[in-house]
C-alpha positions as CSV (number, residue, x, y, z in Angstrom):
1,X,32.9,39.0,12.1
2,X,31.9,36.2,14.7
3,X,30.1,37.2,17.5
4,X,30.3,34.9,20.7
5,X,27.4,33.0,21.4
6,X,26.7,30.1,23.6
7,X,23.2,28.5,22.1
8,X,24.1,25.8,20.6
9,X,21.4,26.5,18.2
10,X,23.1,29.7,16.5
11,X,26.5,28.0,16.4
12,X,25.8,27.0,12.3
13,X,24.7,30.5,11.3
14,X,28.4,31.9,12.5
15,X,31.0,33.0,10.4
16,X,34.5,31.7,11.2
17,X,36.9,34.5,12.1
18,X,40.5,34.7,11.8
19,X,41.6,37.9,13.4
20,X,42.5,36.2,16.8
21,X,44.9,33.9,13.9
22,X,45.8,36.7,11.9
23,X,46.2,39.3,14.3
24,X,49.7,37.5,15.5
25,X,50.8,38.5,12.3
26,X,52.0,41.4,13.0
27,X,54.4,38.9,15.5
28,X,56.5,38.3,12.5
29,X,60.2,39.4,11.9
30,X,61.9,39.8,8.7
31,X,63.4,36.1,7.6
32,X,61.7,34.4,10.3
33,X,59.1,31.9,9.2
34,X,55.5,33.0,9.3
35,X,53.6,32.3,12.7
36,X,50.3,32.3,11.0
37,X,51.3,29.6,9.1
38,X,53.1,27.5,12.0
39,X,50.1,27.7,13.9
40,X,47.7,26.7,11.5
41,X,49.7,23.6,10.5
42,X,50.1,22.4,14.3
43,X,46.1,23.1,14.6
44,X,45.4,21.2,11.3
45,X,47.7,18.4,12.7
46,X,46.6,18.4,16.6
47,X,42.7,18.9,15.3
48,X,41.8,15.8,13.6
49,X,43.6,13.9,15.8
50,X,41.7,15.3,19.1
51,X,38.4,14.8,17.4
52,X,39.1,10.9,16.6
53,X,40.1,10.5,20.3
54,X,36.7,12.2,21.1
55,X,34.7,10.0,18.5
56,X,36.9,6.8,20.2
57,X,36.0,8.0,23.3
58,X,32.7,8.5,22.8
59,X,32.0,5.0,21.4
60,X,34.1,3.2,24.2
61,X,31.8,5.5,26.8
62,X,35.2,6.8,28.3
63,X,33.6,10.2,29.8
64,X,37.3,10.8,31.1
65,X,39.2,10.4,27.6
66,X,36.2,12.6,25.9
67,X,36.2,15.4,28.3
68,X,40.1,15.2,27.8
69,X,40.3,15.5,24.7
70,X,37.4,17.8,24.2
71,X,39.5,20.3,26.7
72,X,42.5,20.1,24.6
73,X,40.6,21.0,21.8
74,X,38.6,23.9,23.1
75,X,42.0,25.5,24.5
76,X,43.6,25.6,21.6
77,X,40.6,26.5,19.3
78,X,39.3,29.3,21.5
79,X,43.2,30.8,22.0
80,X,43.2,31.1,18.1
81,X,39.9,32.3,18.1
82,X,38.1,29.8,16.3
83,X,34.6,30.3,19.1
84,X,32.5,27.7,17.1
85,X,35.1,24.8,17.8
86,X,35.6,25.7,21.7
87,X,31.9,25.9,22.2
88,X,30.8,22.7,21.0
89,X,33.9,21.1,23.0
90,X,32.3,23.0,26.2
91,X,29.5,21.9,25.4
92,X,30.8,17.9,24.9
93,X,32.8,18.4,28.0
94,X,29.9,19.1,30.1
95,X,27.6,16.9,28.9
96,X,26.2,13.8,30.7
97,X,26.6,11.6,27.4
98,X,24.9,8.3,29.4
99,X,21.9,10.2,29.6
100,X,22.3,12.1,25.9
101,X,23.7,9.6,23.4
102,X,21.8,11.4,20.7
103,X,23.3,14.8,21.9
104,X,26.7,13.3,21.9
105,X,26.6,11.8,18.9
106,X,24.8,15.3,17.9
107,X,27.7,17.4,19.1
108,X,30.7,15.2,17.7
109,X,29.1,15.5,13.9
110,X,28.7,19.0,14.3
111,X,32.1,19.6,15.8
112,X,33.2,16.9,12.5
113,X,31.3,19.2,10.4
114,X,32.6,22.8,11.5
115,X,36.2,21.2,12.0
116,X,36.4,20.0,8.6
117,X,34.4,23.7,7.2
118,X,37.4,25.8,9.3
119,X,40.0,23.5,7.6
120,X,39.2,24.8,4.2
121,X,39.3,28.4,5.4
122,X,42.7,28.1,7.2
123,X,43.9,26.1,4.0
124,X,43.1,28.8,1.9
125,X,44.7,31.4,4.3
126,X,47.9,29.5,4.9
127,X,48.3,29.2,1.0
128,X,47.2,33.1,0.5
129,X,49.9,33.7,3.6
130,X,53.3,31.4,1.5
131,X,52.0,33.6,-1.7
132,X,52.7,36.8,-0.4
133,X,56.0,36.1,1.9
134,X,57.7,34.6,-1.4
């Protein structure tokens, strides 16, 4: 299971954790489409595009549009439980990026790097989810 942490440092040793995702399972009603699955499609759709607006952002040096975007993504990320997304948006949001570019560009390719790792995982789960509804 994840445990919450803010250091930056111990953000790659986490394991992603799904129960915040999967506990709204027990949200669904007979006939009704799976939430599980809803959500993780509009979070596979809304994800890549927040993180291009972030990387545009960033290489336009539009503080406002990064820490916008970043936001967005950390809401949505931490209310499904995924910590290791939200923190590294935190952590982009409250950075001073004209005095860090290295940290910026830092952040965005690990937030690149774990997006594109918690993809897989929620792929995996949304096919292992249609599987057993049929």
């Amino acid at each position: 299971m994840l445990e919450h942490r803010s250091s930056s440092s111990q953000i790659g040793t986490e394991e992603i954790d799904l129960s915040g995702l999967t506990s709204l399972a027990e949200l669904k009603s007979i006939g009704e489409p799976d939430l599980v699955v809803e959500l993780i499609d509009l979070y596979l759709k809304d994800g890549p595009e927040r993180i291009q607006k972030i990387k545009t952002a960033a290489a336009r040096a539009d503080a406002t549009g990064l820490r916008q975007a970043a936001h967005t993504l950390k809401g949505s990320s931490a209310s499904l439980g995924f910590h290791q997304i939200s923190e590294i948006c935190e952590q982009l949001e409250r950075l001073d990026w004209r005095d860090s570019h290295h940290r910026l560009d830092a952040l965005t390719e690990l937030l690149q790097y774990k997006f594109t790792r918690l993809r897989e995982v929620l792929l995996d789960l949304r096919r292992s989810r249609l599987a057993n509804n049929r």
